[in-house]
C-alpha positions as CSV (number, residue, x, y, z in Angstrom):
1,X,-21.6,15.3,-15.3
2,X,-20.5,17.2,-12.2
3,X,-18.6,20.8,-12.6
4,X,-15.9,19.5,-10.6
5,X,-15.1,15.6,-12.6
6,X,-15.4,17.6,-15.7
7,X,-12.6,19.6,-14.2
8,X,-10.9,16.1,-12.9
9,X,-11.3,14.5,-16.4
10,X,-8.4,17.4,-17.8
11,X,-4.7,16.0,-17.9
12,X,-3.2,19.2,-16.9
13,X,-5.7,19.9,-14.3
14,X,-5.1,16.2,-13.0
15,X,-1.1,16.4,-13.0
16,X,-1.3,19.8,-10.9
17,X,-3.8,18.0,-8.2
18,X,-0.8,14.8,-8.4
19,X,1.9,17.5,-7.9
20,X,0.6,19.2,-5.1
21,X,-0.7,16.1,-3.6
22,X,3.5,15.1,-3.9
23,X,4.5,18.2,-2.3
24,X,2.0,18.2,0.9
25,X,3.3,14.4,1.2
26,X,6.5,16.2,1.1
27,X,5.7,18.5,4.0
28,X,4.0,16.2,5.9
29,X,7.1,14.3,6.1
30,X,9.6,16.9,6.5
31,X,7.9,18.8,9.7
32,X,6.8,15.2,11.3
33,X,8.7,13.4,14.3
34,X,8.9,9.8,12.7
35,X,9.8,6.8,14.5
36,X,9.9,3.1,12.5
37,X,9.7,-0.3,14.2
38,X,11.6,-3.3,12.3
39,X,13.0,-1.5,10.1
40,X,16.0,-3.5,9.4
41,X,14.2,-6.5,8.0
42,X,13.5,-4.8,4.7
43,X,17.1,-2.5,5.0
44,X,18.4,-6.2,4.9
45,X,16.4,-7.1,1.9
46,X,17.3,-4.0,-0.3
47,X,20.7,-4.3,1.3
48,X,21.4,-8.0,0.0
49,X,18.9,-7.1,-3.0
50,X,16.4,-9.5,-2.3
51,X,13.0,-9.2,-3.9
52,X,10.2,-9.0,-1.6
53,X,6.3,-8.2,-2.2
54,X,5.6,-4.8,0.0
55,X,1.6,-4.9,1.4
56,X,0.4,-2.3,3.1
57,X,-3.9,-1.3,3.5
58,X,-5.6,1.2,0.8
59,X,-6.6,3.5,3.5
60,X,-2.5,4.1,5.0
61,X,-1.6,4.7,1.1
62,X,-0.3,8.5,2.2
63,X,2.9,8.1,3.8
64,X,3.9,5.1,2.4
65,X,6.6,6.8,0.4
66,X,8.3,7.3,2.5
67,X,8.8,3.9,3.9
68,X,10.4,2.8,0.9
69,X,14.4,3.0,-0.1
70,X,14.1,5.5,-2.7
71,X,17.3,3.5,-4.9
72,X,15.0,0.3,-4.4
73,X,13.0,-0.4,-7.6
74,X,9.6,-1.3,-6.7
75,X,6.3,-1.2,-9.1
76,X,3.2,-1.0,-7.2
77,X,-0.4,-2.5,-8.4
78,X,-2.6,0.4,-9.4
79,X,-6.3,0.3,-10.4
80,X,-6.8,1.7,-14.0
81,X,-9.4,3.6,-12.6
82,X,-9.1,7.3,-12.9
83,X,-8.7,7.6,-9.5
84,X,-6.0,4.7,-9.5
85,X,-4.0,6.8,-12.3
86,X,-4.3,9.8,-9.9
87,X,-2.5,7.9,-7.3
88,X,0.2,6.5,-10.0
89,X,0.8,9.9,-10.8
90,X,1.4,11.1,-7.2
91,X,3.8,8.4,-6.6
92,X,5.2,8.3,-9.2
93,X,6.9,12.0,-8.2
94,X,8.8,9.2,-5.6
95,X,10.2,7.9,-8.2
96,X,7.9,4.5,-7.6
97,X,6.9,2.7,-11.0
98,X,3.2,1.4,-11.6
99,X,2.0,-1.8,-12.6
100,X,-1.7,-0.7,-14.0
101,X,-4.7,-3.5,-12.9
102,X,-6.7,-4.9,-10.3
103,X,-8.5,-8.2,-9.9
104,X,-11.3,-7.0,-12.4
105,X,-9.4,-5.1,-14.8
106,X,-6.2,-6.1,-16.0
107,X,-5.4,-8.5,-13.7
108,X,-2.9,-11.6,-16.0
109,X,-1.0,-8.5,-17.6
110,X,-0.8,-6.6,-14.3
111,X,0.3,-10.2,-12.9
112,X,3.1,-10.9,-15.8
113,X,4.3,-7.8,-15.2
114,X,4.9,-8.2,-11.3
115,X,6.2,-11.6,-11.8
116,X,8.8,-10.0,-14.5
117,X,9.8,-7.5,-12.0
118,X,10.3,-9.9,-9.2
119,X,12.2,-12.2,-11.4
120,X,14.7,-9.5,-12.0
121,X,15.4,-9.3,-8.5
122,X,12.9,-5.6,-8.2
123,X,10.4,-4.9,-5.8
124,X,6.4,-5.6,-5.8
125,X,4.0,-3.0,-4.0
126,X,0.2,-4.6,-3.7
127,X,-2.9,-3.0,-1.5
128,X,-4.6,-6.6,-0.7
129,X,-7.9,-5.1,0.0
130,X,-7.2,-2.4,-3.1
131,X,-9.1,-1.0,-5.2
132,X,-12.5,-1.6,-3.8
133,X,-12.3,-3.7,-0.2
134,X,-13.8,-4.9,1.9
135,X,-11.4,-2.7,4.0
136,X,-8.4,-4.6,5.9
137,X,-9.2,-7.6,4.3
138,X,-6.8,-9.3,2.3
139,X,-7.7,-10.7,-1.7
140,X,-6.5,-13.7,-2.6
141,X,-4.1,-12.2,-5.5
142,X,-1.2,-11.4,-3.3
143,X,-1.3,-15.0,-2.6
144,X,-1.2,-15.9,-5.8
145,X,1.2,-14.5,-6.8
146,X,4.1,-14.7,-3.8
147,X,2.9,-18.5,-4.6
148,X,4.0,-18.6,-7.9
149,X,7.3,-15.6,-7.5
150,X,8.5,-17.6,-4.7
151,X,9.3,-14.2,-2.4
152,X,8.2,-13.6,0.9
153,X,5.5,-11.0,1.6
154,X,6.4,-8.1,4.1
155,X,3.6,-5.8,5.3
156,X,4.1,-2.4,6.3
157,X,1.6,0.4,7.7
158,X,1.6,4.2,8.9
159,X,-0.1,6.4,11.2
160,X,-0.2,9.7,12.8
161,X,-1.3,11.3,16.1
162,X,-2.7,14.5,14.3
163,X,-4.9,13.7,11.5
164,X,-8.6,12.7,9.9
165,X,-9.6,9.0,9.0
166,X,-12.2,9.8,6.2
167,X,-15.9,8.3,5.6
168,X,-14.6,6.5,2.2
169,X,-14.9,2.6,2.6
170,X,-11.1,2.6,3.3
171,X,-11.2,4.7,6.2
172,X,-8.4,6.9,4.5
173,X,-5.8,8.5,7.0
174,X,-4.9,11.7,5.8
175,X,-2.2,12.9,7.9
176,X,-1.5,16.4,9.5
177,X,2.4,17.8,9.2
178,X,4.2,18.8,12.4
179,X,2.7,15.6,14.2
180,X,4.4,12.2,15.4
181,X,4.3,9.3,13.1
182,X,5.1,5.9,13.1
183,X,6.3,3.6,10.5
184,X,5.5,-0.1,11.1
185,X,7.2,-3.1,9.7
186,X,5.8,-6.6,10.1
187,X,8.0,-10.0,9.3
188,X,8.4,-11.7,6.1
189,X,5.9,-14.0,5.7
190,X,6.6,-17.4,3.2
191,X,3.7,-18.9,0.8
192,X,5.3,-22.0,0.0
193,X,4.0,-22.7,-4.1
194,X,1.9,-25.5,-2.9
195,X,0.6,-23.9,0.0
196,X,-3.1,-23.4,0.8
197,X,-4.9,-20.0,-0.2
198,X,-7.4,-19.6,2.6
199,X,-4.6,-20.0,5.6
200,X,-2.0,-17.8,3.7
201,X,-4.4,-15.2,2.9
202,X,-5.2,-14.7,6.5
203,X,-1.5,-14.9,8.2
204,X,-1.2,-12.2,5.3
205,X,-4.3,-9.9,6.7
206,X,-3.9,-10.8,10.4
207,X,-0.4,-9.4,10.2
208,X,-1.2,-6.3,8.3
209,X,-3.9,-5.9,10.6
210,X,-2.1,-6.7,13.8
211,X,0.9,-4.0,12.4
212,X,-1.5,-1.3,12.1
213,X,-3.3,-1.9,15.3
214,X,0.3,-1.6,16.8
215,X,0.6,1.7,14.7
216,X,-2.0,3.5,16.2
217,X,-1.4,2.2,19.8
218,X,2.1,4.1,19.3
219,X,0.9,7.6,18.0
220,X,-2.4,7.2,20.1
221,X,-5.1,6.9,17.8
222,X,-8.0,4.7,18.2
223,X,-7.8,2.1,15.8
224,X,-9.8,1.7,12.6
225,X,-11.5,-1.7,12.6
226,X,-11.8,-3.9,9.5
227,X,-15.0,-4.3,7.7
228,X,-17.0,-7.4,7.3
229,X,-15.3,-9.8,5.1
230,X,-17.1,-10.3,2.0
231,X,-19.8,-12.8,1.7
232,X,-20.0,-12.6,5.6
233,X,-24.1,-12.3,7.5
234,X,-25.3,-9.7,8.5
């Protein structure tokens, strides 16, 4: 084992990484010049307090934060990986709850527990091409279940003029602070219980995808472009 994930394996040395990782979030934030697009969709939503399944792409996880109404309940899918509890714990200095599985791991508990919290008129947070890709493209669980919660699904990306997409398979986008950024909404999308999974899966990723394209066209950055979907040849 490595120096530095026997390091990462402490719980104190892992809630001081999430802490600072809060508080450059934070900073980011505060010295940015932030603009959001359709905003009023989910301010209508929280306003009437109307459930709705928040998806956004692994790799614009930074921000995200801040896109949400902070009085808004909302419990976001988290891998149990290590590094999927390093991101609950970051978030969860926003006050956001986690829901701990991922299609491999967890997955019917993970999915009771979203389908409790939608029931009881809360909010769900899912990354459709978390915790492993292919980037931008969308699983079939966030079909499943706005299929069987009955709630429409509303994506929602970031970006940032100054900042670094990195080399992980997500493309991360770790932003710079004193920058403009854009918040970008898309509109609800409905999976009717008997619908199809194939066609609602991609309205789901075409909109996510065509939201964050529309992101980066606003702060000028060149857009990131989805991987291959899985299974496709090469």
């Amino acid at each position: 084992m490595s120096p530095l994930k026997a390091i990462l394996k402490s719980d104190g040395v892992r809630d001081v990484l999430c802490w600072l990782g809060a508080q450059y979030i934070r900073l980011v934030f505060a010295t940015g010049r932030w603009t959001v697009v359709r905003g009023e969709g989910p301010r209508a939503f929280w306003r009437d307090g109307k459930a709705f399944i928040l998806c956004f792409w692994h790799g614009r996880l930074l921000m995200m934060p801040y896109c949400w109404k902070r009085t808004a309940p909302i419990h976001m899918l988290i891998s149990q990986h290590r590094d999927g509890q390093i991101i609950a714990k970051t978030v969860g200095h926003f006050g956001i709850r986690t829901v701990a599985g991922s299609s491999t791991r967890g997955g019917a508990a993970a999915l009771r527990s979203m389908l409790k919290a939608l029931k009881a008129g809360e909010w769900v947070g899912i990354t459709p091409d978390g915790p492993r890709g292919p980037r931008m493209r969308a699983s079939e669980g966030i079909v499943q279940v706005a299929r069987m919660s009955g709630v429409p699904v509303i994506p929602c990306t970031f970006s940032i003029g100054r900042g670094r997409v990195l080399s992980t398979w997500d493309r991360f986008l770790v932003a710079w602070p004193f920058a403009s950024g854009a918040f970008v909404w898309g509109e609800p999308i409905e999976v009717a219980r008997d619908a199809e999974v194939e066609p609602a899966r991609l309205r789901i990723e075409e909109a996510l995808n065509a939201i964050t394209a529309e992101a980066d066209r606003l702060v000028g950055r060149a857009p990131v472009e989805p991987a291959e979907p899985a299974g496709a040849l090469s």
